[in-house]
VEXTORSE-283994 format. One record per atom (N, C-alpha, C): residue number from 1; residue in three letters; atom name; x, y negated, z negated. Coordinates in Angstrom, 2 decimals. Layout:
BEGIN
{k = NUM r = Ala a = CA east = X north = Y up = Z}
...
This chain:
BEGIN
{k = 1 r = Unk a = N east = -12.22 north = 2.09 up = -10.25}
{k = 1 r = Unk a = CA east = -11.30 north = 0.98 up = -10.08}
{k = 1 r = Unk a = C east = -10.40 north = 1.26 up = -8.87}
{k = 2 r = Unk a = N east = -9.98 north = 0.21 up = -7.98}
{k = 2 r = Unk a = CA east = -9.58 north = 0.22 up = -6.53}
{k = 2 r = Unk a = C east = -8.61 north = -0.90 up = -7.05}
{k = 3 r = Unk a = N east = -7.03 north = 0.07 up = -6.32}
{k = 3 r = Unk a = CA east = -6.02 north = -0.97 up = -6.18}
{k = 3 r = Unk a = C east = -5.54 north = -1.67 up = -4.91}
{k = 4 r = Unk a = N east = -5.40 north = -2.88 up = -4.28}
{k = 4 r = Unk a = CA east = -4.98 north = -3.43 up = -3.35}
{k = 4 r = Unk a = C east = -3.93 north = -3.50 up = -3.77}
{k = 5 r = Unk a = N east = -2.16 north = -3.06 up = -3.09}
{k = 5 r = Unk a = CA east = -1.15 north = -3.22 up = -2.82}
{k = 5 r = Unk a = C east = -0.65 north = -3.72 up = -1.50}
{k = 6 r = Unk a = N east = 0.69 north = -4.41 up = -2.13}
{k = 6 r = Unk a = CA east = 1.66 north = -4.74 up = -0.98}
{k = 6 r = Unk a = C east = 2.89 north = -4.11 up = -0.93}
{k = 7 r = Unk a = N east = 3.38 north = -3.30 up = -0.21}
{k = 7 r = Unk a = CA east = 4.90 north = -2.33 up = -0.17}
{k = 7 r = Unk a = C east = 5.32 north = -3.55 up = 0.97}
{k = 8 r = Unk a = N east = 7.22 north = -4.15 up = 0.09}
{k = 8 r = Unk a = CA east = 7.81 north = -4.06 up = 0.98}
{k = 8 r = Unk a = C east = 9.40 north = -3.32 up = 1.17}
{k = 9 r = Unk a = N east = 9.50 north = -3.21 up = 2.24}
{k = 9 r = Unk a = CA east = 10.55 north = -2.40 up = 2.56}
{k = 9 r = Unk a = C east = 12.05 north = -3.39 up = 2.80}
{k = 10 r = Unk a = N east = 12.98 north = -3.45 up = 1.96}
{k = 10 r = Unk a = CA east = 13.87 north = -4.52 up = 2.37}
{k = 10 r = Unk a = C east = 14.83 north = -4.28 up = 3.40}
{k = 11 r = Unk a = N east = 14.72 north = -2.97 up = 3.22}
{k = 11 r = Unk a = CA east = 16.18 north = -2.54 up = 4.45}
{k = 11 r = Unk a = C east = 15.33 north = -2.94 up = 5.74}
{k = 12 r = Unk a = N east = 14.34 north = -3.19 up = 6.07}
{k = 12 r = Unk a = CA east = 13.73 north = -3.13 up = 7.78}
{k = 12 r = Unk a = C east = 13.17 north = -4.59 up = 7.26}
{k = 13 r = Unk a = N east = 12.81 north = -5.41 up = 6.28}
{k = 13 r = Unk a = CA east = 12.10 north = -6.39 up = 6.05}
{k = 13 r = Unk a = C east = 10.56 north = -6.25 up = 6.85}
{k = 14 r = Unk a = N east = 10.29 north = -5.25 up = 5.74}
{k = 14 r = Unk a = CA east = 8.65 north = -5.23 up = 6.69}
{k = 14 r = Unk a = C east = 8.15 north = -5.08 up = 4.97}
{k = 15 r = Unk a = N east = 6.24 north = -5.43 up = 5.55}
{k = 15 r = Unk a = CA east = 5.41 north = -5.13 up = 4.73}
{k = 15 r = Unk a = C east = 4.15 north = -4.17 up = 4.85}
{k = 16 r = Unk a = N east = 3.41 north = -3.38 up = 3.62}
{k = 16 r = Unk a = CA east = 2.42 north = -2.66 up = 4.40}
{k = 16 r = Unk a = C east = 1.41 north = -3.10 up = 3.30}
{k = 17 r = Unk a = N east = 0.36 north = -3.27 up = 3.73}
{k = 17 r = Unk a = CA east = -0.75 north = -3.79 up = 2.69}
{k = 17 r = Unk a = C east = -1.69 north = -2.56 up = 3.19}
{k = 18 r = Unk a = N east = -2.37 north = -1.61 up = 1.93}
{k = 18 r = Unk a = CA east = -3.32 north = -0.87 up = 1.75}
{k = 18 r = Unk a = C east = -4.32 north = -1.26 up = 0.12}
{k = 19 r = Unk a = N east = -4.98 north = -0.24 up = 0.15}
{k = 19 r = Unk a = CA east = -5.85 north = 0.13 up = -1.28}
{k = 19 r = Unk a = C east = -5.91 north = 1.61 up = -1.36}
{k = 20 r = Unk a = N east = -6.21 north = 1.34 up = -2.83}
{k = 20 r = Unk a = CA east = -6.35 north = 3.29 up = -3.29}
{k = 20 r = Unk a = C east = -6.79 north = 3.33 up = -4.88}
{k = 21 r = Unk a = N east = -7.35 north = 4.13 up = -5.08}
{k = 21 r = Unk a = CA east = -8.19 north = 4.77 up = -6.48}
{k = 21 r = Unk a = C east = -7.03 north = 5.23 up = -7.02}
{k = 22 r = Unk a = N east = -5.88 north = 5.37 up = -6.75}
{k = 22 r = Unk a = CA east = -4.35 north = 6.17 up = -7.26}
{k = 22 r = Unk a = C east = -3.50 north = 5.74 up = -6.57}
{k = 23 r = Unk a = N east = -3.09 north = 4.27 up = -7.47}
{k = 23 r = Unk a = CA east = -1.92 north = 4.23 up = -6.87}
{k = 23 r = Unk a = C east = -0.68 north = 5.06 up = -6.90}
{k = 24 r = Unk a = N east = -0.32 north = 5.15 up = -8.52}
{k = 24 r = Unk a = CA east = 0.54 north = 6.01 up = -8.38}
{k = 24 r = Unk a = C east = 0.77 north = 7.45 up = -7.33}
{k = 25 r = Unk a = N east = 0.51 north = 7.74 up = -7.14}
{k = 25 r = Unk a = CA east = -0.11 north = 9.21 up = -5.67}
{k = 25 r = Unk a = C east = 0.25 north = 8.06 up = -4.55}
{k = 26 r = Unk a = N east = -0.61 north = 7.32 up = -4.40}
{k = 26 r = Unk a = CA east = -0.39 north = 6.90 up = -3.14}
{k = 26 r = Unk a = C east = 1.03 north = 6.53 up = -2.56}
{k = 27 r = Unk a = N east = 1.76 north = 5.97 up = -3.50}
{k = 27 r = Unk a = CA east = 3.01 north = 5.26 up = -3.53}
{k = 27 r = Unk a = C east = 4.22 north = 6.12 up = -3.61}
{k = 28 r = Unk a = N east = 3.84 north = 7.27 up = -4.06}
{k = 28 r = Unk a = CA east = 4.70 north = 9.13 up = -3.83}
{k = 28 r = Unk a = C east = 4.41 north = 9.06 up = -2.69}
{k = 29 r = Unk a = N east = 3.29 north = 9.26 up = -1.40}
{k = 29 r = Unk a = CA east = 3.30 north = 9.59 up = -0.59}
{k = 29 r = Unk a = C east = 4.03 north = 8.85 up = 0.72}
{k = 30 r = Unk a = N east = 4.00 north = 7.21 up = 0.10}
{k = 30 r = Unk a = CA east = 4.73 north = 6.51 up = 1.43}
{k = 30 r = Unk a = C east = 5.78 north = 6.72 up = 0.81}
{k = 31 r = Unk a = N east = 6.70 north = 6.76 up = -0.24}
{k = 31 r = Unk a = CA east = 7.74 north = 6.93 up = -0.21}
{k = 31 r = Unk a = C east = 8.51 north = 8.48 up = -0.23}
{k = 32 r = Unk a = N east = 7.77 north = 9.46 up = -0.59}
{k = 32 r = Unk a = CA east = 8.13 north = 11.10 up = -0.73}
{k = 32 r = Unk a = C east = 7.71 north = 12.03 up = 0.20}
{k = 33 r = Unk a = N east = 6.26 north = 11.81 up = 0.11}
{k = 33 r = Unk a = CA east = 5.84 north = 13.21 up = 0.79}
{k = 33 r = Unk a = C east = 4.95 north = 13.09 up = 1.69}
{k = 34 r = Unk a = N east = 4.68 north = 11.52 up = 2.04}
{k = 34 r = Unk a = CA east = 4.13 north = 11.90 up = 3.93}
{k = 34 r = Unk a = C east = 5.07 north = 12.46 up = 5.00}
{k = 35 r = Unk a = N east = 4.60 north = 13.13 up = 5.98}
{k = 35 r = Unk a = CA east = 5.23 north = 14.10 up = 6.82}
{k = 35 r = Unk a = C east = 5.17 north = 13.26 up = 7.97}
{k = 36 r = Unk a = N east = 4.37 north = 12.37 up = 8.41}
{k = 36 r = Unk a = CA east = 4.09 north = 11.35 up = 9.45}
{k = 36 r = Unk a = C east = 3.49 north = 10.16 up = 9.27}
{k = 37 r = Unk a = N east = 3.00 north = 8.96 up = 9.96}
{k = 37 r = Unk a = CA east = 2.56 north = 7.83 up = 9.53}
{k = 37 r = Unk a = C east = 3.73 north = 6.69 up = 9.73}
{k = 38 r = Unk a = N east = 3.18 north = 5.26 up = 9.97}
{k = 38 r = Unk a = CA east = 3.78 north = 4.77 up = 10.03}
{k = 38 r = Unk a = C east = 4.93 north = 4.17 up = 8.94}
{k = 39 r = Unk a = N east = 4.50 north = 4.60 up = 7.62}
{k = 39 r = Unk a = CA east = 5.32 north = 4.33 up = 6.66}
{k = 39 r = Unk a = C east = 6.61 north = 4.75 up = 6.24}
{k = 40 r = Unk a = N east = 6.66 north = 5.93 up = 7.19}
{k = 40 r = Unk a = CA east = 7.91 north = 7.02 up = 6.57}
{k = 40 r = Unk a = C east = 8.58 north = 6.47 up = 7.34}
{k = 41 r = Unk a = N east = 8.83 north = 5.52 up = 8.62}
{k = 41 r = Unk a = CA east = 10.12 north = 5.02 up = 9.09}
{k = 41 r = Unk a = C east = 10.36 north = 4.05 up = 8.60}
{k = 42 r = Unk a = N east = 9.99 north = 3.54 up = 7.81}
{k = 42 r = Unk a = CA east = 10.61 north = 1.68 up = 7.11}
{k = 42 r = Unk a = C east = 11.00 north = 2.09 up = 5.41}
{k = 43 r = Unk a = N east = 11.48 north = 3.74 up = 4.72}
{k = 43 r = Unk a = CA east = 11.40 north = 3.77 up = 3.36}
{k = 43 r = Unk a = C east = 12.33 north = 3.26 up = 3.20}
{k = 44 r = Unk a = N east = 13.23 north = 3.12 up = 1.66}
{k = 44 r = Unk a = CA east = 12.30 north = 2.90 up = 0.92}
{k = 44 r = Unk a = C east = 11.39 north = 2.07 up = 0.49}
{k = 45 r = Unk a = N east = 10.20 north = 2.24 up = 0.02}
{k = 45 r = Unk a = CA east = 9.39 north = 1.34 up = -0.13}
{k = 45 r = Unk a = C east = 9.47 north = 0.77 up = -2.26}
{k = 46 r = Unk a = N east = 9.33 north = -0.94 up = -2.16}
{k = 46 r = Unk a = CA east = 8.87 north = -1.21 up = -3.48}
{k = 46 r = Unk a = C east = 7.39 north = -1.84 up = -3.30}
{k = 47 r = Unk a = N east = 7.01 north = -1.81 up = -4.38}
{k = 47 r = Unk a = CA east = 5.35 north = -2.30 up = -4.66}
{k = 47 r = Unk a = C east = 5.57 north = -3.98 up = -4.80}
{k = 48 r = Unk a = N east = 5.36 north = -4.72 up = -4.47}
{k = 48 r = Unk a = CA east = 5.28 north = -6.44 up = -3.89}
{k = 48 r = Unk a = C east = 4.52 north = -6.99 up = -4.75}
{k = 49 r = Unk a = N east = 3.12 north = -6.37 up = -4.91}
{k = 49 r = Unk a = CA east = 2.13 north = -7.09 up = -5.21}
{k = 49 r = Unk a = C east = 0.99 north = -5.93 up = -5.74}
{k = 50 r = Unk a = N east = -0.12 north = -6.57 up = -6.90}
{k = 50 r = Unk a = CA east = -1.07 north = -5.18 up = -6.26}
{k = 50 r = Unk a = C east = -2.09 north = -5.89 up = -7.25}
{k = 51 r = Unk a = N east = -3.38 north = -6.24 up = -6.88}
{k = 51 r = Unk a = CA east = -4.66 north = -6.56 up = -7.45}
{k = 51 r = Unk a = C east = -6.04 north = -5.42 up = -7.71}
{k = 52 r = Unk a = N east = -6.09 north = -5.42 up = -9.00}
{k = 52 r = Unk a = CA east = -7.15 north = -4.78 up = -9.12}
{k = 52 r = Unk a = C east = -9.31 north = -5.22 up = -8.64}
{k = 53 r = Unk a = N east = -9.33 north = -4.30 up = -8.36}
{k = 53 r = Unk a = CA east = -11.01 north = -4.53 up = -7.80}
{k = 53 r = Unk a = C east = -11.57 north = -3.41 up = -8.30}
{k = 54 r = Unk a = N east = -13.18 north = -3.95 up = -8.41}
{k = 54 r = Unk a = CA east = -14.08 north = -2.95 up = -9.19}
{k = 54 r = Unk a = C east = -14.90 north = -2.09 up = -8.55}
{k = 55 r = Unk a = N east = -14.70 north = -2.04 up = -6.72}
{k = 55 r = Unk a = CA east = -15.37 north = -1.27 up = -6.15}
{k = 55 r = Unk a = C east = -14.98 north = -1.22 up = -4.57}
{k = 56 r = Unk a = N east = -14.79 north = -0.06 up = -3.69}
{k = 56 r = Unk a = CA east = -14.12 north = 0.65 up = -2.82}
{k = 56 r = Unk a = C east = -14.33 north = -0.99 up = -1.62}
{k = 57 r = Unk a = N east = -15.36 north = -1.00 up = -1.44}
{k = 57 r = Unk a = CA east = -16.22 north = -2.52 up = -0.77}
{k = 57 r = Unk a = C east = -15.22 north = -3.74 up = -1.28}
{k = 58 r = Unk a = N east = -15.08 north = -3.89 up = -2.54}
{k = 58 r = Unk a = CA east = -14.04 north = -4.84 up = -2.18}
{k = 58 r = Unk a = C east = -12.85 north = -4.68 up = -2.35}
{k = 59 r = Unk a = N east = -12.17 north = -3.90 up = -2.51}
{k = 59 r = Unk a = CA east = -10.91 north = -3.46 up = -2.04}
{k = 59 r = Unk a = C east = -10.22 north = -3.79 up = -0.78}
{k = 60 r = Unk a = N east = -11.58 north = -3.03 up = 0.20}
{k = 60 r = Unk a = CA east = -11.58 north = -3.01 up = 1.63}
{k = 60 r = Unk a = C east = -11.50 north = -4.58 up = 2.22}
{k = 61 r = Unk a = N east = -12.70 north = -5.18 up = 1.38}
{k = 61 r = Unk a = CA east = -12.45 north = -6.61 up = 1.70}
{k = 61 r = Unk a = C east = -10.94 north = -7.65 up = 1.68}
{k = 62 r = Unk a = N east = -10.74 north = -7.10 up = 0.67}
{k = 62 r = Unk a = CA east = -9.40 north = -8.12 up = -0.02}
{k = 62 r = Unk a = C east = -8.30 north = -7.63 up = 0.93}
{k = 63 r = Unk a = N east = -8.14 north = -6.28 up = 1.22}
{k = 63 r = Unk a = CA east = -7.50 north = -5.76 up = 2.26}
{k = 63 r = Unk a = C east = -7.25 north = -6.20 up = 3.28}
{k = 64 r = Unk a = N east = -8.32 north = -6.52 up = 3.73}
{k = 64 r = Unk a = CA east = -8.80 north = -7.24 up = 5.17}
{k = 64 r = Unk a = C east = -7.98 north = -8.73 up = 5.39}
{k = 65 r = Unk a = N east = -8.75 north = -9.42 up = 4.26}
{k = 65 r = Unk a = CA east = -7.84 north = -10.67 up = 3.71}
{k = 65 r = Unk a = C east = -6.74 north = -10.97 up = 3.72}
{k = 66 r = Unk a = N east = -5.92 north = -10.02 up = 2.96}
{k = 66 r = Unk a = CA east = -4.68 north = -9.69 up = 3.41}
{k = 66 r = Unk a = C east = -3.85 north = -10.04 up = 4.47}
{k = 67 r = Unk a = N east = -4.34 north = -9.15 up = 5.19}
{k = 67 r = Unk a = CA east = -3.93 north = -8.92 up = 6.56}
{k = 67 r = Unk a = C east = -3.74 north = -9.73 up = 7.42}
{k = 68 r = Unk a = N east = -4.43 north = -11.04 up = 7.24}
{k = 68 r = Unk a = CA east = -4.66 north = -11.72 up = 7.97}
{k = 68 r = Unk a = C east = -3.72 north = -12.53 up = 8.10}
């Protein structure tokens, strides 16, 4: 199972749309313990949004979608 999230950050009013097999982990790392990346300058981050998918392929897809 693959999660599509949306982090937004209110103090900078930005958003970051990813996916991940763990969210929880993932969501420590933009907000705790990445060391670089574009996420660590807009913290803190809250979770916006987040849809579940049944495989890495569409995750990636919906991701994409997203983005757009």
């Amino acid at each position: 199972m693959f999660t599509v999230y949306v982090l937004y950050s209110k103090q900078y009013d930005k958003i970051y749309i990813g996916y991940s097999s763990d969210l929880q982990t993932r969501f420590k790392y933009h907000n705790e313990l990445a060391k670089k990346g574009w996420t660590i300058r807009y913290r803190p981050w809250t979770i916006a949004h987040t849809e579940q998918l049944e495989t890495k392929a569409q995750a990636m897809k919906r991701e994409k979608q997203l983005k757009l």
